[in-house]
N, C-alpha and C positions, 0 to 999 in steps of 0.2 A: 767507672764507679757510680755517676750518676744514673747511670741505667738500670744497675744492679739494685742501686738502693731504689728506685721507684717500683723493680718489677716486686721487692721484698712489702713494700708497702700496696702493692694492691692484691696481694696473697692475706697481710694482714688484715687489714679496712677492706675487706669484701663486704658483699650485700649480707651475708649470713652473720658477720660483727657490726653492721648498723642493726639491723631489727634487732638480734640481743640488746644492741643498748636500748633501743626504743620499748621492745617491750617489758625486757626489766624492768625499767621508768615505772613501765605503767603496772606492771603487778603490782610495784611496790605500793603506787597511789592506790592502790584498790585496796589492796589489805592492809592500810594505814589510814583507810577512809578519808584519802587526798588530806594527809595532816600535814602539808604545806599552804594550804589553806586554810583548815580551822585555828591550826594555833600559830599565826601569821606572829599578831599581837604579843604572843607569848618568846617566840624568836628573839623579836627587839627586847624584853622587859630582861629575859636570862642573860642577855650581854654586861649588864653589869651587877648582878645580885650577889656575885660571890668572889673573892677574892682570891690570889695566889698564896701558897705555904713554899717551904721550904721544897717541896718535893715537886711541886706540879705548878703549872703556870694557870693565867687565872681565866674563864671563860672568854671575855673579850681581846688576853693576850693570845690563846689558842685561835681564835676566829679572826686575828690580823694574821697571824702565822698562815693562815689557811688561805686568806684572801691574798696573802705575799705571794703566796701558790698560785694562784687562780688570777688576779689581776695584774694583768703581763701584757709581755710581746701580743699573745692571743685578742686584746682587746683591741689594740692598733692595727698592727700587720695583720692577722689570724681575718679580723671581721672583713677587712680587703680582699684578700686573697676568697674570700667565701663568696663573695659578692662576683669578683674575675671567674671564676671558674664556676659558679652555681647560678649566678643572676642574684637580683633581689629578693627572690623567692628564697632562698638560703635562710636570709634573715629570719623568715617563719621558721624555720625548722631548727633555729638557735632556739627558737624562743621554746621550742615542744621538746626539744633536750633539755632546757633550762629548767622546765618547768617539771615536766616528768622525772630529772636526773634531782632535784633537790629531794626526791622519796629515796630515792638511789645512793645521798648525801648522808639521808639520814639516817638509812640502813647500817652503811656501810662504819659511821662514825660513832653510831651508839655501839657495835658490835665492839670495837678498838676501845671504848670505854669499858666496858663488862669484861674482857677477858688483858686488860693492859696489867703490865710489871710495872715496877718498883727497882732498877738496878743503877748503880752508880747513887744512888741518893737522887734520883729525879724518877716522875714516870714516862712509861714508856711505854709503846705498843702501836697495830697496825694490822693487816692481813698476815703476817707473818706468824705473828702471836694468836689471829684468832682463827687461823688456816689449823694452827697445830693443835688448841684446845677446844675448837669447836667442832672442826671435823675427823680431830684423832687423827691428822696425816704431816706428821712430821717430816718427811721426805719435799712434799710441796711443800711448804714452809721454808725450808732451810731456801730449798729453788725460790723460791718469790724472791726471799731477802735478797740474795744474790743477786738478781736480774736488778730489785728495784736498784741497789748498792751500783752496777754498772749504769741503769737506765739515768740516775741522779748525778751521776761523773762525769759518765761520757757522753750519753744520749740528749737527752733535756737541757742541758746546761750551752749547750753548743750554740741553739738558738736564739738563747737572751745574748750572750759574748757576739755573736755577730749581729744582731740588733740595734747594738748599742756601739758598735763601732761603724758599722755604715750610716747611720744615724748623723752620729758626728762629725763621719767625714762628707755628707752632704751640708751642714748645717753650719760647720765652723773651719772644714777642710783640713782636718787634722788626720793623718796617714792612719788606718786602719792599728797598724802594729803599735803606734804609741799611744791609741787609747785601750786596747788589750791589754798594752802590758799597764797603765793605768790603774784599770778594773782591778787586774791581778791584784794589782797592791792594796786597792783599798779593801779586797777581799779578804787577803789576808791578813788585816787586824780587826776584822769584825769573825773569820767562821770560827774561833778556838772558844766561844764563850758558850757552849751547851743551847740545852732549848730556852732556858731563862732571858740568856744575853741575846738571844734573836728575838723572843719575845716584846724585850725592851724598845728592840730599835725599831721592829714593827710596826707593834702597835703607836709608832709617834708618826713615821715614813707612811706609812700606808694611808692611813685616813686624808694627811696633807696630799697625798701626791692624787688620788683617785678624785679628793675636794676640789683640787685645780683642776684637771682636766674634765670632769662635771661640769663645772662656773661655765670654763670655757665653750663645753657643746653647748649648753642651754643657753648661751647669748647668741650663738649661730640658729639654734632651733627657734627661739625668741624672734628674730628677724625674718625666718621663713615660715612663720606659724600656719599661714595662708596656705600654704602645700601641703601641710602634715595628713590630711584628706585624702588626697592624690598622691601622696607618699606610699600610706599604709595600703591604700587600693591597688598600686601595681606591685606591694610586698606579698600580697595576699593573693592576688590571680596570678603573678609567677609561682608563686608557691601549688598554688593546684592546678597547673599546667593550661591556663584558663586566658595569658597573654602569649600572643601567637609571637612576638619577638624571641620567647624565650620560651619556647613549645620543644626545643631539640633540646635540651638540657635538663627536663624536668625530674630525669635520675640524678643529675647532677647535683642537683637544689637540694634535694632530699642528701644525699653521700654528704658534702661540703657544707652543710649546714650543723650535721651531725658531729661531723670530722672535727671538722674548725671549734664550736658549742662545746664537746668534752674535750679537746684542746685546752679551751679558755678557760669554763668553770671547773673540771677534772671531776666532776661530777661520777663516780663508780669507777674511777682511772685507781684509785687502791692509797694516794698522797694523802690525801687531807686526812684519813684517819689517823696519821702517826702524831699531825698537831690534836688535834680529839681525845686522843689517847694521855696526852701529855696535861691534858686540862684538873685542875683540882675540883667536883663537882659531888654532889650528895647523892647523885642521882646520870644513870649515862642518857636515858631520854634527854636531861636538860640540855648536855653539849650535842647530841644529835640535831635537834630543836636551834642551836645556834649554830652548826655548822650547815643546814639547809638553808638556812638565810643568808650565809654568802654567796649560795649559786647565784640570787635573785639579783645583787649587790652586784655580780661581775657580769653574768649577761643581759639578764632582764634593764639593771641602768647602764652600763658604761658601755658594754656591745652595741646596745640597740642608741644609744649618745652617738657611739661612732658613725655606725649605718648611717643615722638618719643626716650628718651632716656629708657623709658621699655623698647618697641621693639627692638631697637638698638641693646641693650647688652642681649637682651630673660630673663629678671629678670622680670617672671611674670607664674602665671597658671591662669587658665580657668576651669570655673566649671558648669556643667550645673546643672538642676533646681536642681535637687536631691540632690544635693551636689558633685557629682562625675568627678572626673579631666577628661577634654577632654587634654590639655596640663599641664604638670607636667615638668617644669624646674628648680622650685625650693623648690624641697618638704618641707614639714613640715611650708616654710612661709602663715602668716597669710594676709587673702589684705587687702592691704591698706596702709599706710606709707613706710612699709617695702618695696613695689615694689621699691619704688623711690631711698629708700636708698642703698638697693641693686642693683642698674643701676649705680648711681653716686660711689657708690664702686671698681663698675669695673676700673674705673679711676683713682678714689681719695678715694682709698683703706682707709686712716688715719683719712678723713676728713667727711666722708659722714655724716655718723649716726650723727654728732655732727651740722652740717651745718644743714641736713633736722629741725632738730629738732630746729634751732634757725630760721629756715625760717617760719615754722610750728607755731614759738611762734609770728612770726612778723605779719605774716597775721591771724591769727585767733585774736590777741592781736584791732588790726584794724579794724578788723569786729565785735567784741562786742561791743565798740565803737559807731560802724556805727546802730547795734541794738537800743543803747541808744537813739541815735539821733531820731530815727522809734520811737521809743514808747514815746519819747517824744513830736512826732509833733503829734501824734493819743491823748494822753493825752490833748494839747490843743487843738482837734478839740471837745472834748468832753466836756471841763471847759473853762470858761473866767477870771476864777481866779486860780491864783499862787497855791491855794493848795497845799502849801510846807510839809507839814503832808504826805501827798499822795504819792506826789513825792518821795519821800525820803521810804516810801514803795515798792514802785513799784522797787527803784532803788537796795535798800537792797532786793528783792524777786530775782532779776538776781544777785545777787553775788554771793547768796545763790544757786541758780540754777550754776552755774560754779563753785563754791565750789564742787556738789554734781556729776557732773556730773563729773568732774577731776579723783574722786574715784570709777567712776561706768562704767561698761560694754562696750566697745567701740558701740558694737552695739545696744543697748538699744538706747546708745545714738544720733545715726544715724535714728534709726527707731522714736525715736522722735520728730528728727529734721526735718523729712522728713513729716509728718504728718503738721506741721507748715507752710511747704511751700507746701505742696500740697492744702489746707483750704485756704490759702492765694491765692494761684493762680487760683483756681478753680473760685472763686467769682469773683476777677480781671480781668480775662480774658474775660468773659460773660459781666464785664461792660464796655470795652473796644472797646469789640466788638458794645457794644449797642451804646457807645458812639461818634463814630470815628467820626462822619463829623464835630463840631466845630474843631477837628486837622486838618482836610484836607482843611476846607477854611482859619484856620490861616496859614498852607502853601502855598497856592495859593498866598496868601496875601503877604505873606515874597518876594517868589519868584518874585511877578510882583516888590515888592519894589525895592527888589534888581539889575532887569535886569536894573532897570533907573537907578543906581549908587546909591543909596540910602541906610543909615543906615536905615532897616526893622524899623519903629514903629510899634506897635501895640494897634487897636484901637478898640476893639468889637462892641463899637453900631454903628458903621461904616459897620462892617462885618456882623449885627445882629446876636450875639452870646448870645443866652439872660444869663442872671446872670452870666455872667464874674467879674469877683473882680474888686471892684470898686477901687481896686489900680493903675489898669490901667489910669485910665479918670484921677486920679488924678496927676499919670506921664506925662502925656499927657498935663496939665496944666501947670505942672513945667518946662518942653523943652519950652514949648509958652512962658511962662514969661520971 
């Protein structure tokens, strides 16, 4: 089985699904004139200008929801494993998905804003919705929901539930199967409350949990300040194949960087749009604009926080394809968790193993979560009725999936998860791409608003955006009134 699913994963993540994502990235920064850049400022300010209604949650509840997504297992495990199998050089090419993939961000979230529903009394929407009103192909569409519906169950989910259970049972020795079935439970009285009541517990969980382990790097980075020179310089000549150590890997760096980077931030991966979509805003530039800013949030600080305390303290090997150590600093560990907790040891010799693994439970615990929400908005793009039967299927098949996965294979479980987001992003990407120019004139549109002083509205048949949600005109009616 484990063969099976690696030969599936290198058919998927071939060289021809990296450059998509990389050059995507970069079209989009070109015909956005790098608007992760100029309106940086404006990111931070949109986070809190506008508040939640009954229908839609509020820009900064949408942008934890997003970050519940994004700030995970991938910032822990993920930044290891990129570093074993890529070298140091990896970490550059986090940083060039990062950075290029938050245009990719904001493509993809403004699109979910422009073309989102309205059903069940909440909004809603996603690639599904803007696959079918934007490119007229309702047959993809229906296929997206589906894939994302199984990828959000069974794929994704796997990886946080075993995470969080080996975790544990390094840290406190408690058997695999009693903290799955644990999870289970605490899952089960948090996923029945909509995107609202995920919003809620988000946006309190999220900031706290990403805050602590922040404090944390930054005191280990604080005591190694003197390296950070010598850090970024061997980050940067592995990365251009310029350190002869890691001269046999320099595909690697590049692959594992990328891999790992939309792994962790989901930057064009097709998720974050569904929280985007869900946001209440006058204007879908504004939540695209805050949903770019969590890419920055999850790799540019907390990936490169982790990295840098690897490197820091040398609690890490390198292995090329074969399996064979180029660097062996600490034999016999396995990667992945263990890098991190073995960096934060060197400091906090008493506390390490015990902290990863409650950091481990806080973000993976959030990102299942943020799963539900996904498969819950793909469910209603697919139904107009409650199908409480269903639901409550679908919702008992991901318990059941993080039950299973808690007791199974670390890498099984990886290589599954990875399968989910490469299916995901592979489709997304291409409609992204096919789709961009209703985001670039709802920019245009924002921006001219905004130079006059103006709170941006936003009005499609103004802009001739055809089949935009006709929630718009009907906002648009209620400011008039």
């Amino acid at each position: 089985m484990e063969q099976a699913i690696k030969a599936i994963n290198n058919v998927i993540w071939s060289d021809i699904f990296i450059f998509l994502c990389l050059g995507a990235g970069l079209f989009f920064t070109i015909k956005t004139r790098f608007i992760q850049v100029r309106y940086l400022k404006q990111m931070v300010r949109l986070l809190f200008t506008e508040g939640s209604s009954e229908k839609g949650v509020s820009p900064f509840q949408a942008f934890s929801i997003a970050i519940a997504g994004r700030v995970g297992v991938g910032n822990i495990v993920g930044v290891a494993t990129a570093i074993a199998y890529g070298g140091p050089g990896a970490i550059f090419w986090m940083w060039i998905i990062a950075f290029l993939g938050s245009a990719s961000a904001f493509v993809e979230s403004t699109l979910a804003q422009i073309y989102k529903e309205e059903k069940n009394g909440q909004y809603c929407g996603g690639p599904a919705f803007y696959i079918e009103k934007g490119l007229n192909n309702k047959k993809l569409a229906i296929a997206f929901a589906v894939l994302t519906i199984i990828s959000c169950t069974l794929f994704l989910p796997s990886i946080q539930g075993n995470s969080i259970s080996i975790s544990i049972k390094d840290a406190f020795d408690v058997p695999q199967w009693i903290t799955g079935l644990g999870v289970c439970i605490v899952l089960s009285l948090t996923v029945f409350g909509g995107a609202k009541k995920i919003g809620n517990i988000a946006q309190v969980i999220v900031p706290f949990m990403a805050l602590i382990y922040i404090i944390m790097a930054v005191v280990i980075i604080a005591i190694n300040a003197k390296e950070i020179p010598g850090i970024f310089a061997l980050i940067f000549r592995s990365a251009f194949n310029l350190e002869a150590t890691f001269s046999g890997i320099f595909g690697a760096a590049i692959a594992w960087g990328v891999k790992r980077g939309i792994y962790s931030n989901e930057a064009g991966q097709g998720t974050a749009p569904h929280a985007a979509a869900a946001s209440e805003t006058s204007h879908p530039v504004k939540q695209g604009l805050v949903q770019a800013f969590s890419v920055y949030i999850d790799t540019l600080f907390v990936c490169t926080a982790t990295a840098l305390m690897i490197l820091f303290t040398h609690q890490y090997n390198v292995f090329d394809q074969a399996g064979n150590y180029i660097v062996q600093h600490i034999p016999g560990v396995e990667a992945g968790s263990a890098y991190t907790v073995q960096a934060i040891a060197v400091h906090f010799p008493l506390i390490a193993s015990q902290f990863i693994a409650l950091a481990l439970t806080f973000f993976a615990f959030t990102t299942i979560m943020a799963y539900v929400f996904i498969a819950e908005s793909n469910f209603n793009y697919l139904t107009n009725q409650p199908k409480i039967i269903l639901r409550w299927i679908m919702r008992l098949i991901l318990l059941a999936t993080v039950f299973y996965a808690s007791i199974n294979k670390s890498s099984i479980a990886w290589g599954i998860g990875d399968i989910g987001v490469g299916l995901m992003a592979w489709i997304n990407f291409i409609v992204i791409l096919l789709l961009h120019k209703p985001t670039i004139t709802a920019l245009h549109d924002y921006i001219a608003q905004y130079k006059q002083g103006l709170n941006p509205i936003f009005d499609p048949e103004k802009l001739k955006i055809k089949n935009a949600s006709p929630i718009w005109q009907r906002l648009l009616k209620e400011r008039k009134s």
